[in-house]
C-alpha positions as CSV (number, residue, x, y, z in Angstrom):
1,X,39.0,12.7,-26.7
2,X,35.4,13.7,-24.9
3,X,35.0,13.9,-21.5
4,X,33.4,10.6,-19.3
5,X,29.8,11.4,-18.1
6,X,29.2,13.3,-15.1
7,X,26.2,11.0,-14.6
8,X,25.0,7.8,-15.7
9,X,21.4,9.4,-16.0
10,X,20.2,13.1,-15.8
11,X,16.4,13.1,-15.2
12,X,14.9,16.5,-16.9
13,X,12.3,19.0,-17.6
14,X,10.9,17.4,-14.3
15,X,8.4,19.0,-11.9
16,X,10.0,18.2,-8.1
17,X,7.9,17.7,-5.4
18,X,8.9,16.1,-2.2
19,X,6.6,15.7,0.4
20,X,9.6,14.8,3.1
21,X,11.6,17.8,2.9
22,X,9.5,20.3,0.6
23,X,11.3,20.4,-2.2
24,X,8.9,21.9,-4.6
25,X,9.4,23.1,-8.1
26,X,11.3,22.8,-11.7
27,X,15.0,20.8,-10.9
28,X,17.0,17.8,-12.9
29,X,18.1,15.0,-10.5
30,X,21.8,13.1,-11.7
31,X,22.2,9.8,-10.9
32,X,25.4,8.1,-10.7
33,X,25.3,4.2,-9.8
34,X,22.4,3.7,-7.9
35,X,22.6,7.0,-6.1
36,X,20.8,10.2,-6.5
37,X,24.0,12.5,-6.9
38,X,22.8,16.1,-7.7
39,X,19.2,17.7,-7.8
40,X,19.8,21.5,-9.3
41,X,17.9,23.5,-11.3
42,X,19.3,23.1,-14.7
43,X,21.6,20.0,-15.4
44,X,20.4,19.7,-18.8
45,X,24.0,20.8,-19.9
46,X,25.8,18.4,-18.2
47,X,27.7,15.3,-19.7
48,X,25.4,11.7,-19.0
49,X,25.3,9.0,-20.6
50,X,21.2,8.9,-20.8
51,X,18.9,12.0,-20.8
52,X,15.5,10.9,-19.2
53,X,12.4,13.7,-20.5
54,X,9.8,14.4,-18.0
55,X,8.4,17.5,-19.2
56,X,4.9,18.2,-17.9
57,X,6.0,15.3,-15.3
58,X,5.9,14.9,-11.5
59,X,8.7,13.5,-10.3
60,X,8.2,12.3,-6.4
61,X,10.9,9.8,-4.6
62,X,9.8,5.9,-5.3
63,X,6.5,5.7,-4.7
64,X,5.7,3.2,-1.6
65,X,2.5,1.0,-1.9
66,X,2.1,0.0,2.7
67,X,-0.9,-3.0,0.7
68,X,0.5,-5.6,-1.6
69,X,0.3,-8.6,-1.6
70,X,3.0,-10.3,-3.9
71,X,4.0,-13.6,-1.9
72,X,3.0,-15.2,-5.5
73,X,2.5,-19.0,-5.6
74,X,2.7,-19.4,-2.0
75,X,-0.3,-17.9,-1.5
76,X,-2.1,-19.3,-4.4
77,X,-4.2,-17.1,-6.6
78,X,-4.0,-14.7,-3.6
79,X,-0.2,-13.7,-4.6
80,X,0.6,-11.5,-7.9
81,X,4.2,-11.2,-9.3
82,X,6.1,-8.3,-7.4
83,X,7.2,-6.2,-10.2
84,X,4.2,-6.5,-12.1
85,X,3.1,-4.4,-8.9
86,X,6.0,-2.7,-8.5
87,X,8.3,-1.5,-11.0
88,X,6.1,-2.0,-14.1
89,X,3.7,0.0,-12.1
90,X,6.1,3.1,-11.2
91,X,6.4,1.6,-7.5
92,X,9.6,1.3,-6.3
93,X,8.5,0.3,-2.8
94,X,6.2,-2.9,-1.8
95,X,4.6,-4.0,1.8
96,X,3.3,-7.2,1.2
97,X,0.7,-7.4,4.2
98,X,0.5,-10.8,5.8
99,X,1.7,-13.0,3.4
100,X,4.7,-14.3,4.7
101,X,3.9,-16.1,8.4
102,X,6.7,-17.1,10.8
103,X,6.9,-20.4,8.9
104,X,7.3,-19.0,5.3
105,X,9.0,-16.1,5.8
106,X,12.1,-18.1,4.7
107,X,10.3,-18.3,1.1
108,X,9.5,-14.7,0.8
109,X,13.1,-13.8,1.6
110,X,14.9,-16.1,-1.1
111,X,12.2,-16.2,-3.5
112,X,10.1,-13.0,-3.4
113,X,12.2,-10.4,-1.9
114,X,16.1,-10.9,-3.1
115,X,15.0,-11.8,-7.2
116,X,12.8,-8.9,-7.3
117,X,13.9,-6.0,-9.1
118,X,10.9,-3.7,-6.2
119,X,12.4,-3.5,-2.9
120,X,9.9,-5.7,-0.8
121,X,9.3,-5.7,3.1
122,X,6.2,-7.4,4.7
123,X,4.4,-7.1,7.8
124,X,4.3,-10.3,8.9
125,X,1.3,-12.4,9.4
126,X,0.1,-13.0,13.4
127,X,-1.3,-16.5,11.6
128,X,1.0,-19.3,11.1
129,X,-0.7,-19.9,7.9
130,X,0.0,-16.1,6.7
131,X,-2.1,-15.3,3.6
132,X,-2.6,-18.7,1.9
133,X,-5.1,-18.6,-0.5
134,X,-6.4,-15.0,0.4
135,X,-7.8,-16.7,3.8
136,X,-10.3,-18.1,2.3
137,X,-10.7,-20.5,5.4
138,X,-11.7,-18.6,8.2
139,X,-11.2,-21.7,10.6
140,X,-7.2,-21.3,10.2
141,X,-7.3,-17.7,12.0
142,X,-8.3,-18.8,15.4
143,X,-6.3,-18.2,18.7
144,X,-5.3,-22.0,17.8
145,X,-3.8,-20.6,14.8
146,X,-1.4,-18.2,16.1
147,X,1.8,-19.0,17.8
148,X,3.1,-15.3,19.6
149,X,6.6,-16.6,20.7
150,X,7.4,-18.4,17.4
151,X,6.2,-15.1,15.5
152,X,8.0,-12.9,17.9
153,X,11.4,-14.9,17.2
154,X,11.1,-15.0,13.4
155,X,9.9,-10.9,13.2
156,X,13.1,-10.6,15.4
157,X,15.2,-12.5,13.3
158,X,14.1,-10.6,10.3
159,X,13.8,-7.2,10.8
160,X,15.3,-5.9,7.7
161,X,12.1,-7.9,5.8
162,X,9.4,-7.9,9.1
163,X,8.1,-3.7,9.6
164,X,5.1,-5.1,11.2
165,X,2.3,-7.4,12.4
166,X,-1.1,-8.2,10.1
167,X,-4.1,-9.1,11.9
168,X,-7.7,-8.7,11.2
169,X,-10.6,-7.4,13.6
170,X,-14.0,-8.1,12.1
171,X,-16.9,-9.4,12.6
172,X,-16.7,-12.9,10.9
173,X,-13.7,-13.8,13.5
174,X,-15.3,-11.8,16.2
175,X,-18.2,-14.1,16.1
176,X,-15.8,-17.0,16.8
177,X,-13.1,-16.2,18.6
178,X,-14.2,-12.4,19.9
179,X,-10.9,-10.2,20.5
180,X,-9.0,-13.2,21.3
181,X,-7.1,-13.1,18.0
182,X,-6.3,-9.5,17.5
183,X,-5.1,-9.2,21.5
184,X,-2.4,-11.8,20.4
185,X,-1.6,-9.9,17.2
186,X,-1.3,-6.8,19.6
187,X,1.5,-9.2,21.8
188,X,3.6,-9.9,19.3
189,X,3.6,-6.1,17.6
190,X,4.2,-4.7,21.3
191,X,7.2,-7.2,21.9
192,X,8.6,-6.9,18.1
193,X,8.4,-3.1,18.6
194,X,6.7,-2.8,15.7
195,X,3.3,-1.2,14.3
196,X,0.5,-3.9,14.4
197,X,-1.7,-3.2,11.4
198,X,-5.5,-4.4,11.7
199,X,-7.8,-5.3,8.9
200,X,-11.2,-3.3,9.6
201,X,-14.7,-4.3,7.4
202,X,-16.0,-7.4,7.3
203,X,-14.0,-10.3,5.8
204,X,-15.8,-13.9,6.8
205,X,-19.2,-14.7,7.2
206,X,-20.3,-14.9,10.8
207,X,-20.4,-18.2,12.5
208,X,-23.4,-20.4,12.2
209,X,-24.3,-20.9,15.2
210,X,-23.4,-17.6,16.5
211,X,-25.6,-14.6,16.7
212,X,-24.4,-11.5,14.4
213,X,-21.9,-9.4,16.3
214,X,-23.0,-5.7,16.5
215,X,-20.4,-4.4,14.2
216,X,-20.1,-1.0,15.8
217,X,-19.3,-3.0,19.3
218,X,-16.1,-4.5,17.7
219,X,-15.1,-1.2,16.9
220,X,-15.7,-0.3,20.6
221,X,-13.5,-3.3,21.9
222,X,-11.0,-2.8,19.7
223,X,-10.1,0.6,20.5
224,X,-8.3,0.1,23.9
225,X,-6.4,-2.6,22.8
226,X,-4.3,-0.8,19.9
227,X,-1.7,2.4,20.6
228,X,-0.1,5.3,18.8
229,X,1.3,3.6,15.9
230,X,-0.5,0.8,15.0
231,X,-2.3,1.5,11.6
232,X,-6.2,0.5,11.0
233,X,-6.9,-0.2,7.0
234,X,-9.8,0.4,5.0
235,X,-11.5,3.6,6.6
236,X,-13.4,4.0,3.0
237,X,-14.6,-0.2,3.7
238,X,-18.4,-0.7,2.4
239,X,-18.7,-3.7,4.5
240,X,-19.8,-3.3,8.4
241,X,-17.6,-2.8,11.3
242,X,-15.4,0.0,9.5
243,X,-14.9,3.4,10.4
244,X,-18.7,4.4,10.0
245,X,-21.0,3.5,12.2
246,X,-24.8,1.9,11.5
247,X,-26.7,5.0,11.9
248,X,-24.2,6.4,9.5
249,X,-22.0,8.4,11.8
250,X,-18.2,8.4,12.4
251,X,-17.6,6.4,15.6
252,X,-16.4,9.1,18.3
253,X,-14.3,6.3,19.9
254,X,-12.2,5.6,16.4
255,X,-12.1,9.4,15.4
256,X,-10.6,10.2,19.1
257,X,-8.0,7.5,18.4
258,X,-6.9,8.8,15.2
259,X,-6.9,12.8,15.4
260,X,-5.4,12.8,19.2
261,X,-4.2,9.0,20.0
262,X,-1.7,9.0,17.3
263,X,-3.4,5.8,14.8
264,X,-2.5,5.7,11.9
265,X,-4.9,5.3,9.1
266,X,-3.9,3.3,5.6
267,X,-6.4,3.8,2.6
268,X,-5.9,-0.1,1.6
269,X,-8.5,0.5,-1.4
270,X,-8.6,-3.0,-2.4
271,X,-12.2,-4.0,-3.2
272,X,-13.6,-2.8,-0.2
273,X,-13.3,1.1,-1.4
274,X,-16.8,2.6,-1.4
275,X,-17.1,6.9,-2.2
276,X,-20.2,7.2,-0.2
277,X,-18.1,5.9,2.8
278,X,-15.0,8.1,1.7
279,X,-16.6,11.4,1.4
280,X,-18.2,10.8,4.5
281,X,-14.9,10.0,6.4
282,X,-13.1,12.9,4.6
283,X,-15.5,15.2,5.6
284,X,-15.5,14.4,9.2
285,X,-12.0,15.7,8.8
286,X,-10.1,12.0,8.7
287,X,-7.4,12.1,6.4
288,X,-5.4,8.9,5.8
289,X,-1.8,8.8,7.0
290,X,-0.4,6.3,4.1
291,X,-2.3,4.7,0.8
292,X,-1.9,1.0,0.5
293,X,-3.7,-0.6,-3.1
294,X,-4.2,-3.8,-1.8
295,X,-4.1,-5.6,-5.5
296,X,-4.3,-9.3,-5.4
297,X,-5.2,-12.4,-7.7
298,X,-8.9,-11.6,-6.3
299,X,-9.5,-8.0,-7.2
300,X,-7.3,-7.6,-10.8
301,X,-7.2,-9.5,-13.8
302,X,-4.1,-10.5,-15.1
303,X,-4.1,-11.0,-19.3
304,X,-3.1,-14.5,-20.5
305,X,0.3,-15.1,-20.9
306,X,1.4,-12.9,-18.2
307,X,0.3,-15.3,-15.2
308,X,-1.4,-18.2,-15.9
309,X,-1.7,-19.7,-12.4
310,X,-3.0,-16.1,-11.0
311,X,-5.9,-16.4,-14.1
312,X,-7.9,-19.5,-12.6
313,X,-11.3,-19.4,-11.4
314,X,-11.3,-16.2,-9.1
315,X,-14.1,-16.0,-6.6
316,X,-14.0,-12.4,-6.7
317,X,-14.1,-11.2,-10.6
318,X,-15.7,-8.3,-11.5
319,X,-13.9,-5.9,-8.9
320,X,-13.6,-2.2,-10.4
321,X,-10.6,-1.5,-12.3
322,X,-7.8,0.2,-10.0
323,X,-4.5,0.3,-8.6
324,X,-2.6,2.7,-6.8
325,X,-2.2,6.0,-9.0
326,X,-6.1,4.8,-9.3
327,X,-6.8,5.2,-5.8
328,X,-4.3,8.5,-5.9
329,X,-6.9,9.9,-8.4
330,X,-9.7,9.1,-6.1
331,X,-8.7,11.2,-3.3
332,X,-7.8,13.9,-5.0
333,X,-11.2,13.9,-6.6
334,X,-12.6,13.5,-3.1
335,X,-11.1,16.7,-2.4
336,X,-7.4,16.2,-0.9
337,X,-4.6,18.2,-1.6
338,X,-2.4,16.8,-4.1
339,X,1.3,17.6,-1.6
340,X,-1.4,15.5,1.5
341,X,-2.1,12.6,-1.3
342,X,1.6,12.2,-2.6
343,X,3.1,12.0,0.8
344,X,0.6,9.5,1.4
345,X,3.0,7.4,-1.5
346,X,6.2,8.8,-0.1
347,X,7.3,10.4,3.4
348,X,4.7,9.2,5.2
349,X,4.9,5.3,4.7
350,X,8.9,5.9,4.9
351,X,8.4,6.7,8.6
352,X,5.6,3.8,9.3
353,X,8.7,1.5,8.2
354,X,11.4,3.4,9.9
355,X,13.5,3.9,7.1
356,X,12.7,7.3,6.6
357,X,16.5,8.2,6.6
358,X,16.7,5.7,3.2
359,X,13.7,6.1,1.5
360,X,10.6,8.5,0.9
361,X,12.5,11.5,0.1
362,X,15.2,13.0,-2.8
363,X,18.4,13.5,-1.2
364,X,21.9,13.6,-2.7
365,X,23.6,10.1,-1.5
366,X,20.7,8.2,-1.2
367,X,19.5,5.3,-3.1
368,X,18.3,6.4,-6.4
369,X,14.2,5.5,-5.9
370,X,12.4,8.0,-8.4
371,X,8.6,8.0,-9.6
372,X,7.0,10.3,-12.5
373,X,3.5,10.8,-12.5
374,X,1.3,12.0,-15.5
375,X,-1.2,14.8,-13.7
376,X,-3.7,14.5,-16.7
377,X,-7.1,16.9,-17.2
378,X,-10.2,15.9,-19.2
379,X,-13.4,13.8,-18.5
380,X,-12.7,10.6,-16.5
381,X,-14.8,7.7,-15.1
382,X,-13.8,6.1,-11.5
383,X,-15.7,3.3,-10.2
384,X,-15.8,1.5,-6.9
385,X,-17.1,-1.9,-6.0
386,X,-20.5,-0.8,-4.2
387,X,-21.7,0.3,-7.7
388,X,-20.3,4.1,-7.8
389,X,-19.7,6.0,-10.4
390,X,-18.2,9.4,-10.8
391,X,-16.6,11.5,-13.4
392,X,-13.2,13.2,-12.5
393,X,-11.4,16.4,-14.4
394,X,-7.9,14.6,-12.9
395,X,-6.4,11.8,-13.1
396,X,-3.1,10.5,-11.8
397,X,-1.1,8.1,-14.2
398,X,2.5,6.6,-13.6
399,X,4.9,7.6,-16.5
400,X,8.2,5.7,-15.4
401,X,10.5,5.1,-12.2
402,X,13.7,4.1,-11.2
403,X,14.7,2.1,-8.5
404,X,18.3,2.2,-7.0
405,X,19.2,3.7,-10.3
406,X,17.7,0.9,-12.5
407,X,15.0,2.9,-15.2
408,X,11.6,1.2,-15.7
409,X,9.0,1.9,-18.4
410,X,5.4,1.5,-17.0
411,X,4.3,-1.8,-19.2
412,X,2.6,-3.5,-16.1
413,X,-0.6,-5.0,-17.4
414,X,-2.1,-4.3,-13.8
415,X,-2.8,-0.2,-14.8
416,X,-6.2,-0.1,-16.0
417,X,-6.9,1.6,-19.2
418,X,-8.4,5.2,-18.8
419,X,-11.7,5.4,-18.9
420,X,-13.0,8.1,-20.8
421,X,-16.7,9.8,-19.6
């Protein structure tokens, strides 16, 4: 009579590294259930019931994407389907950021969140509209727009969804509404007790009848008004009022916020990524703290058949191919260490949520979330959306996950083909 398993799944052959607790080296992980239930150096003996290769793999804990946004339908052609994003795409982890709103978050709870085989959370819009349509209408983000007490309630209410507060500071709204907006947004975080997470670069145009805001004076309102904690997205943004200034430089003001005031900086690559901007915010020693995608209906192409509604007219086609082992890729061609970029995925976003005693990391008894990564050598083409081009010797492909247990082959249509230089 032979034996029952010892595991359901023994993952093998597998380069470990993890970021959280510095794990680093050549170990199998058994999974029994959902749980990870040993990680030693050779269980490639031992009795499972399915034998998962990852020779000349990396396998990481569930890679965490802190940029999606997957509220699909409700927000139009904004919203893509969550595990086209997530599990298809080796991510076991999604922060849609400000989809939901205080009066939708009921939706993304029962229709986004509990059917979807990607765990996804949400930092909750400071709009009442959320992210309808990709907010396209820049006259439904006013002051008049936001409602702090009702948000504050419903972020309350929710907290195992709601990790934060989405707002944007830039100079479209600032030529209507100035600070008004993002003050609000900074209310509601502070009361929640949760990171407020601010869109930098500029989204809308700028008011008729307004005069163009200096964009680097935004940047100097802004800064006294967010705390250790709150995240700013898109350093690498080619549109004005981002991290680098009009004469070129990195503002003094933001760099003092982010290397002593405890900001945390997320890539949220998106369209806005530019590698003129990135090299020069690398170099001037700014690192990002987690590395958001920021895929939507806008920015990716989904085939036929896969999403129809997501495949109408798109206001925005012709964005760069990416997603997030893209933008992986990127940094480390820009020059940071791979251990700095796949924390950025891990352990790092794990603590931004506060659930760094569930997720991020390997441990026996916890939830088995588990990415493998293809570290691939050759001649590469990246391309971002101010008309760059560079050729890379690395590039960083998802190979398969699992999440809580569950094993996923990468079919997503969402990662781009390799471009060969």
């Amino acid at each position: 009579m032979n034996a029952a398993p010892t595991f359901d799944k023994v993952i093998v052959n597998g380069t470990v590294i993890d970021p959280a607790t510095g794990l680093k080296g050549r170990y199998d992980i058994g999974i029994t259930g959902d749980r990870i239930a040993a990680i030693e150096p050779d269980l490639g003996s031992a009795p499972a019931a399915q034998r998962i290769d990852a020779t000349d793999l990396i396998v990481i804990p569930g890679m965490i994407d802190t940029h999606a946004h997957v509220y699909q339908y409700v927000t139009g052609r904004f919203g893509l389907d969550p595990d086209m994003v997530g599990v298809r795409s080796g991510v076991t982890t999604l922060i849609d950021q400000g989809g939901p709103s205080c009066m939708t978050i009921g939706g993304f709870r029962n229709y986004i969140a509990k059917p979807s085989k990607s765990r996804v959370l949400c930092f909750i819009s400071a709009y009442l509209v959320g992210g309808l349509e990709g907010h396209l209408y820049p006259d439904l983000y006013g002051p008049n727009g936001v409602n702090a007490e009702h948000t504050i309630r419903v972020a309350k209410e929710n907290l195992d969804l709601v990790k934060g507060i989405k707002a944007h500071a830039e100079i479209g709204g600032q030529s209507r509404w100035g600070m008004d907006v993002i003050k609000i947004g900074k209310q509601i975080a502070k009361e929640v007790g949760v990171p407020l997470y601010i869109h930098l670069g500029q989204l809308w145009p700028t008011a008729d009848s307004a005069p163009i805001p200096d964009a680097d004076e935004l940047i100097r309102e802004l800064i006294p008004i967010i705390e250790e904690g709150d995240m700013l997205a898109h350093p690498f943004t080619r549109h004005p009022g981002g991290f680098v200034s009009a004469t070129g430089e990195i503002h003094p003001i933001l760099f003092e916020a982010v290397q002593k005031g405890g900001v945390k900086v997320d890539v949220g690559h998106g369209s806005h990524f530019s590698f003129d901007v990135a090299r020069k915010v690398i170099d001037a020693g700014i690192i990002p703290y987690t590395l958001g995608a920021d895929m939507h209906g806008y920015n990716v192409t989904v085939p036929a058949g896969e999403d129809d509604d997501v495949r109408r007219s798109n206001p925005f086609a012709g964005v760069a191919p990416f997603n997030l082992t893209i933008a992986m890729s990127e940094l480390l061609h820009l020059g940071v260490d791979l251990d700095d970029i796949l924390a950025m995925v891990t352990a790092n976003p794990a603590k931004i949520l506060r659930m760094d005693d569930e997720i991020g990391s390997l441990q026996v008894g916890r939830e088995a979330d588990i990415s493998a990564l293809r570290l691939e050598t050759g001649r590469f083409k990246l391309l971002d959306n101010a008309g760059g081009e560079e050729i890379c010797d690395r590039l960083i492909t998802p190979a398969f996950c699992l999440r809580a247990g569950e094993h996923f082959e990468i079919d997503s249509p969402l990662v781009p083909d390799k471009i060969a230089a």
